[in-house]
C-alpha positions in Angstrom: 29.2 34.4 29.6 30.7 34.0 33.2 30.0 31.0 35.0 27.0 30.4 37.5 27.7 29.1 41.0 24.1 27.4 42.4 24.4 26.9 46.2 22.5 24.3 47.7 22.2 21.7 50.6 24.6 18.5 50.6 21.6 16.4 50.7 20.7 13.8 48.2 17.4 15.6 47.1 18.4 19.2 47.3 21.5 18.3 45.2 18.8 16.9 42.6 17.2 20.2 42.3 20.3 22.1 41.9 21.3 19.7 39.2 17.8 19.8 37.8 18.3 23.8 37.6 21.9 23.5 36.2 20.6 21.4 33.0 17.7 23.9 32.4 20.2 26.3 32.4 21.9 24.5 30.5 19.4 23.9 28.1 18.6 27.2 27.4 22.5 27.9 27.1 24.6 25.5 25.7 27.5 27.4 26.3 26.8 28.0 29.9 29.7 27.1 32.8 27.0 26.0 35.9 29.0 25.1 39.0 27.4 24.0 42.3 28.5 24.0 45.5 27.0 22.2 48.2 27.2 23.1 52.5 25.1 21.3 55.6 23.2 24.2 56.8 22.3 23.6 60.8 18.6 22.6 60.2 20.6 19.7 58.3 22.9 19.3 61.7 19.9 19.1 64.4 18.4 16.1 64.2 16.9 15.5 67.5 14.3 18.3 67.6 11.6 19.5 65.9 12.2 22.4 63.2 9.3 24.6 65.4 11.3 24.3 68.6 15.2 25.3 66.9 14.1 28.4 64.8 11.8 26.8 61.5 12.6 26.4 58.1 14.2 29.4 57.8 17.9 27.2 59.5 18.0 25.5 55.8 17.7 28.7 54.2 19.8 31.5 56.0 23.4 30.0 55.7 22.5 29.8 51.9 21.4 33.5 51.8 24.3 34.1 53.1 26.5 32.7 50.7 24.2 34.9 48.1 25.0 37.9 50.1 28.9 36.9 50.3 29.1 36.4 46.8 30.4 32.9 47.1 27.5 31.8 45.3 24.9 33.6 42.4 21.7 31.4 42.7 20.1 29.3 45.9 17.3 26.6 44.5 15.1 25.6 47.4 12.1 23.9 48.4 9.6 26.6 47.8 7.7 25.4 51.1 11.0 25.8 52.9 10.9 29.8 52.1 9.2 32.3 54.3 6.3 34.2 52.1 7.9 37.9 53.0 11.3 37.4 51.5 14.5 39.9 53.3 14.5 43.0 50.9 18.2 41.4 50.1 16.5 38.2 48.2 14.0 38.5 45.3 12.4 34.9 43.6 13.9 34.8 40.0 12.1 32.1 38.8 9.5 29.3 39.8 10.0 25.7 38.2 7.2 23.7 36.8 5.1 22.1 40.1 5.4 18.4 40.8 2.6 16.5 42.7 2.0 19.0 45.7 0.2 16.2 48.0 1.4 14.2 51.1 2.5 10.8 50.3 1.3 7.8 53.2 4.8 5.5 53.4 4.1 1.8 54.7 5.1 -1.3 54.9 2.8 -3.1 56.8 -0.7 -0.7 55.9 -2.7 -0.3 53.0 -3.9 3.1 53.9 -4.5 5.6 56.8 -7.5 4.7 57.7 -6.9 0.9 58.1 -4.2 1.8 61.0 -4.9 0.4 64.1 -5.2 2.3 67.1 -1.8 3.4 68.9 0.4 2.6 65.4 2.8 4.9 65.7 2.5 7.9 62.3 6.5 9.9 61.5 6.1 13.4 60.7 8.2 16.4 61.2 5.4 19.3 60.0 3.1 21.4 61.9 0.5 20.9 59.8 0.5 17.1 59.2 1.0 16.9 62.9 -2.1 18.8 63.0 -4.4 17.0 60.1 -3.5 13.7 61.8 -4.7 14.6 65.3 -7.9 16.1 63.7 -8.9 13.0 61.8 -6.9 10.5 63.2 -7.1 11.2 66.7 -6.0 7.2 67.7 -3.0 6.9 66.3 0.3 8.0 68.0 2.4 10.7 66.3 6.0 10.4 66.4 8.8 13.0 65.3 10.5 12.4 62.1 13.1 14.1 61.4 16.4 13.8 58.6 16.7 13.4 55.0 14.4 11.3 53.0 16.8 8.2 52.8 17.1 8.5 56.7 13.1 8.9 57.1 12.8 5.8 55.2 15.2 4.1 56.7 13.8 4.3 60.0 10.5 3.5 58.6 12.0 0.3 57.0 14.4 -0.6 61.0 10.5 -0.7 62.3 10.7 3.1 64.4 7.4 3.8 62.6 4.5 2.0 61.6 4.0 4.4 58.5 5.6 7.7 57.8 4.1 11.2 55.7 6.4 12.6 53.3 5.9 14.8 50.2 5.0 12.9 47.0 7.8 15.5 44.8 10.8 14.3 46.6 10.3 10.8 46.5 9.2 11.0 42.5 12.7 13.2 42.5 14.8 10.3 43.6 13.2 7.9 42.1 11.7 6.6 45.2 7.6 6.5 43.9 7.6 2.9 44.4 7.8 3.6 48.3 4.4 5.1 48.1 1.5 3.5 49.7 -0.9 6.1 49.3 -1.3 9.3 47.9 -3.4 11.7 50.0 -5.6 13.5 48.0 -8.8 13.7 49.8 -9.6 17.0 51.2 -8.6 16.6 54.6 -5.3 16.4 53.4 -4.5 20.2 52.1 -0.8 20.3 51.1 1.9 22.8 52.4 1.9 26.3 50.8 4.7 26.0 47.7 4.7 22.1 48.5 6.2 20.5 45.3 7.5 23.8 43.6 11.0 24.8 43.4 12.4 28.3 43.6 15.2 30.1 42.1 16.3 32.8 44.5 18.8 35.3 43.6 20.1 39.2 45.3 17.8 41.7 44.5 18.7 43.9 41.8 20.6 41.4 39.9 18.6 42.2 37.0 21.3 40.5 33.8 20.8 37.0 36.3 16.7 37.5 36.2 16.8 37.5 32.9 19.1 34.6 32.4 16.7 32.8 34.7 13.5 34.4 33.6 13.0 31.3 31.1 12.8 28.9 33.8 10.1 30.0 35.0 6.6 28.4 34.6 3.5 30.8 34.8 0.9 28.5 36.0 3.2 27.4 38.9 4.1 30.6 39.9 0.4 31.9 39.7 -0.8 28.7 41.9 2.3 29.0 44.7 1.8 32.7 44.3 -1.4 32.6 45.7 -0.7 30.3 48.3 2.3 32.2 49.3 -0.2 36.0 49.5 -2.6 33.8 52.0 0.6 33.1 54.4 2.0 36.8 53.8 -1.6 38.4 54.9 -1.9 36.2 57.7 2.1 37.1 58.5 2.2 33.2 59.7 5.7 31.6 59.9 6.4 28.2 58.2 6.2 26.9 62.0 2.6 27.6 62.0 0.1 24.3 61.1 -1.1 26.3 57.8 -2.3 24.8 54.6 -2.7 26.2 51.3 -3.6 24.3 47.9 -4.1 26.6 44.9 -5.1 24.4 41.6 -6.8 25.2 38.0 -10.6 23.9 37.9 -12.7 24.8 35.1 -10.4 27.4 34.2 -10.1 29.3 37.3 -7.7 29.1 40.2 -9.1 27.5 43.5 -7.6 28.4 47.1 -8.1 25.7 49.3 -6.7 26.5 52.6 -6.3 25.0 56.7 -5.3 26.8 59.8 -5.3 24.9 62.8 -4.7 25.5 67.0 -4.4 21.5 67.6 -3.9 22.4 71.3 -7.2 24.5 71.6 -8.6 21.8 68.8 -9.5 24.9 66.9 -9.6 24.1 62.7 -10.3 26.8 60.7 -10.4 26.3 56.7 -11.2 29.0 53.7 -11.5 28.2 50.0 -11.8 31.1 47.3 -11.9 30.7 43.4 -10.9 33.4 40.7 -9.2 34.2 37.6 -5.9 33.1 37.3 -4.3 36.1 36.6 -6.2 37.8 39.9 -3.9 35.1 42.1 -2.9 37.6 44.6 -6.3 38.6 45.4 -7.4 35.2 45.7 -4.7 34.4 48.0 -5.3 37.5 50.4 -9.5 37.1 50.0 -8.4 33.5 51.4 -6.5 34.8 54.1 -9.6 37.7 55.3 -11.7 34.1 55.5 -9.8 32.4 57.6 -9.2 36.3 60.0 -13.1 36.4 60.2 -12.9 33.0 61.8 -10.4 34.4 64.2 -6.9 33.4 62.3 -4.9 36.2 63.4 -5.5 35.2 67.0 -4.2 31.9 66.3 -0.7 32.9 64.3 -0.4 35.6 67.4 -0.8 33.2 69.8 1.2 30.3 67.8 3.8 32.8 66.8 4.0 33.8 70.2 4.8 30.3 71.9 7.0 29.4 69.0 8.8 31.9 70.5 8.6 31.2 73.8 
């Protein structure tokens, strides 16, 4: 059995999930040579701008496509909520891990909670769509870029540049970092990113002795759940600039859509929710999606996608 080269970011918590892949792998087969191999892609570089206005989430995952396509590398492990839901034809998803938490974490060290913040304390975020649920329900506080790793985010938390931050409950459980968590935001208002918590194994299409190598990895409940999350965003063709939310979970047996689309400047919020059968995830995620178009969604991502642009 040749050896496996897994190309991730040089970051702290994407070198985590590349080693959390490599000893699955390695589970499965003892024998198995796993190699990884680590580059700063130049979403990693740009620190001093928002993702939306310097090209999205898709600057952390081109360069490592690109080592795919070069052959320098046979697998990319990412951030599911990092990938665009309509994949290049190049790419295909070989496996989905098991989910961790998929909520928003509230980071603090001087506040019990969000809703104990005093007007004009200054919230960190980085996303579209936390930006967004914080002006919606928390229309007081002053929202701040935040951008970096999670060690940086923190410590500009902790050198007083924010009064609290929002961060993803996976990656600090991932590094060991839970204690750091104030709050976990589970109330309704708060619907996590689509894939949020999930990892993904992406590999050249057609590489069909890898997808079966990887095939045991991955976990049929979480690929059902981010799989109808990820339909939702394909039907509405919205980019992961766009302040979109999708939450799929199991409850009583079926899967539930929860979902968020929001215009913060035209303080338009639209939201969806759709249940099914588990196995019928794709039509839940695109009956989902024609919910939030009868509200007038695809206006929104044309006009959104349209200044993102600009």
């Amino acid at each position: 059995m040749r050896p496996i080269t897994i190309i991730t970011r040089n970051s702290k918590l994407a070198m985590w999930q590349a080693l959390h892949v490599k000893q699955l792998l390695q589970g499965e087969y003892p024998e198995l040579e796993v190699l990884i191999s680590g580059i700063t892609t130049e979403g990693d570089r740009i620190l001093d701008q928002s993702l939306e206005k310097i090209g999205g989430k898709g600057l952390f995952i081109k360069e490592l496509e690109y080592q795919l396509l070069a052959g320098n590398a046979d697998i990319a492990v990412h951030s599911l909520k990092d990938l665009p839901a309509n994949l290049p034809s190049e790419f295909e998803l070989a496996a989905i891990l098991k989910r961790e938490d998929a909520h928003d974490a509230f980071v603090s060290n001087k506040y019990k909670s969000l809703d104990e913040m005093p007007v004009n304390s200054v919230v960190g975020s980085s996303s579209a769509r936390r930006v967004a649920i914080l002006k919606r329900y928390y229309p007081h506080l002053q929202i701040k870029l935040l951008r970096g790793n999670l060690q940086t985010r923190l410590a500009k938390l902790d050198n007083n540049e924010y009064d609290a931050i929002i961060l993803a409950v996976a990656g600090l459980k991932r590094l060991d970092l839970e204690e750091r968590i104030t709050q976990i935001l589970v109330d309704d208002k708060f619907i996590p990113a689509i894939g949020q918590g999930a990892l993904a194994v992406e590999i050249k299409a057609g590489a069909l002795e890898l997808k079966k190598l990887l095939a045991p990895l991955n976990d049929d409940i979480s690929a059902a759940l981010v799989g109808a999350e990820r339909e939702m965003g394909r039907y509405l063709n919205a980019s992961c600039n766009i302040p979109l939310a999708g939450f799929a979970r199991i409850v009583d047996n079926q899967l539930k859509l929860s979902a968020l689309l929001a215009d913060v400047n035209a303080n338009v919020y639209l939201t969806a929710e759709v249940s099914g059968a588990v196995e019928d995830y794709l039509r839940v995620g695109k009956s989902c999606a024609e919910q939030l178009i009868n509200q007038g969604a695809a206006e929104i991502v044309q006009r959104l996608s349209a200044a993102n642009h600009g």
